[in-house]
C-alpha positions as CSV (number, residue, x, y, z in Angstrom):
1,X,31.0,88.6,48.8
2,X,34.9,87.9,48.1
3,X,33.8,85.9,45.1
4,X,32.2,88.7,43.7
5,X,35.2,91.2,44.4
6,X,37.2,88.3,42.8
7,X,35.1,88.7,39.3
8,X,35.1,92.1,39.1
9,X,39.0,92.5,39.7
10,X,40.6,94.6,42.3
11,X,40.9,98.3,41.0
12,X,42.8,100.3,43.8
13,X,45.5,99.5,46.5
14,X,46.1,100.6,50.1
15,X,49.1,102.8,50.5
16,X,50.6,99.6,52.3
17,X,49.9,97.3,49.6
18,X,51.1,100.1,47.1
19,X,54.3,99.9,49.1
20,X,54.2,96.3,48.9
21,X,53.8,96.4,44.6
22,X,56.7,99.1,44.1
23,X,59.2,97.9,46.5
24,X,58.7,101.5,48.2
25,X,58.4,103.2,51.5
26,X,55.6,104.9,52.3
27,X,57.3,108.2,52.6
28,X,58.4,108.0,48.5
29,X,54.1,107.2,48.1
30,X,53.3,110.5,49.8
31,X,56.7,112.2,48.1
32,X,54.9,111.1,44.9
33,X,51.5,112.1,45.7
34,X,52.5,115.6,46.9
35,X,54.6,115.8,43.8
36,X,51.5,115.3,41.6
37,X,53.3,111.9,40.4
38,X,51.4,109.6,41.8
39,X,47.4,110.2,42.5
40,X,45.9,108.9,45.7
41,X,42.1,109.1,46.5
42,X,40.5,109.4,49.5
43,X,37.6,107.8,50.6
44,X,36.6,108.6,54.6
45,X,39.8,108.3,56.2
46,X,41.2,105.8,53.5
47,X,43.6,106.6,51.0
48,X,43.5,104.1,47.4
49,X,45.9,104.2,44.9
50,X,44.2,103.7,41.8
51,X,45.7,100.6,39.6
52,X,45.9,102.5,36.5
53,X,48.1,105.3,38.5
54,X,50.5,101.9,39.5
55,X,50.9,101.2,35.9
56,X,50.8,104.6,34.4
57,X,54.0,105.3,37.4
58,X,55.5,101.9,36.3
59,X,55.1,102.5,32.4
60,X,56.9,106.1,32.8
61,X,54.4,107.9,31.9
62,X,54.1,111.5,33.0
63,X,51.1,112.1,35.5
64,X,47.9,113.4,33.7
């Protein structure tokens, strides 16, 4: 199974591992998120950060 999650490419992040990429706490995620700057999904009791909000943030583009 992880080679197949390998060939398809990883397309969201945990809020940790979003943490991890921007060098942030978790508090500036959810500062983002509630400012409409960053968009987390949620699946169950999961939150994902899309990739293309991580590059779109890292790009300085304005949210969509």
């Amino acid at each position: 199974m992880k080679e197949k999650i390998r060939e398809i490419g990883r397309r969201g992040y945990s809020i940790n591992e979003t943490c991890a990429t921007l060098g942030i706490s978790r508090s500036t995620v959810w500062r983002l998120e509630k400012a409409g700057k960053l968009r987390v999904i949620a699946i169950g009791r999961r939150r994902i950060v899309p990739e293309s909000e991580i590059d779109r943030l890292l790009s300085g583009d304005k949210a969509a």
